[in-house]
C-alpha positions in Angstrom: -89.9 -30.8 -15.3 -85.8 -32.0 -14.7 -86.4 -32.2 -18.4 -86.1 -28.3 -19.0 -83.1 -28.5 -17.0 -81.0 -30.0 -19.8 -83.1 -28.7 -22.9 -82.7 -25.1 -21.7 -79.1 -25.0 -21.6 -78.7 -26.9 -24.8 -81.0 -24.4 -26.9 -78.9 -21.5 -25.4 -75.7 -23.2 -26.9 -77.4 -23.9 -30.2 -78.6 -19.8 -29.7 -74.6 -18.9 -29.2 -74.0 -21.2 -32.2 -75.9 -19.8 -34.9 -75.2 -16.0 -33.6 -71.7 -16.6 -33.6 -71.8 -18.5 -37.3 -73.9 -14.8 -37.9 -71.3 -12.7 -37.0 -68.4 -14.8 -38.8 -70.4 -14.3 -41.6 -71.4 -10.8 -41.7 -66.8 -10.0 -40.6 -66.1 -12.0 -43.9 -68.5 -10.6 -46.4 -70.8 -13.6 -47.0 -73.5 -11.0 -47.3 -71.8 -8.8 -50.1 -73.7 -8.7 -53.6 -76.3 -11.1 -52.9 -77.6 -10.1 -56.5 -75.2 -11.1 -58.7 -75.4 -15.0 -58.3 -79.4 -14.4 -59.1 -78.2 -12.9 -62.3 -75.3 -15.0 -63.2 -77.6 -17.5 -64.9 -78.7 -15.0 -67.4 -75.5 -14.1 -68.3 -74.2 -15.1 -71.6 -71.0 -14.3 -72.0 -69.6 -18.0 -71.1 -68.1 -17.9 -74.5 -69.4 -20.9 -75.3 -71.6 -21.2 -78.9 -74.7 -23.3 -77.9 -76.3 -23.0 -81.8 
């Protein structure tokens, strides 16, 4: 049971973590145009002549 002591604390830091990486991540646009790198690999205007 003095286990829960120390894991409870620890997974509320490791909570504060990953919301804070969240946030810094949604205030600097990581989460703009999430479809373009999906389509990037169809693009073929690299201007390279693979023939």
């Amino acid at each position: 049971m003095t286990i829960l002591l120390l894991l409870i604390p620890i997974s509320l830091l490791l909570i504060a973590i990953a919301g804070a990486l969240f946030v810094w991540a949604v205030n600097n646009d990581q989460f703009e145009d999430l479809d373009r790198h999906g389509f990037d690999i169809l693009d073929d205007s690299s201007g390279e002549d693979n023939s």
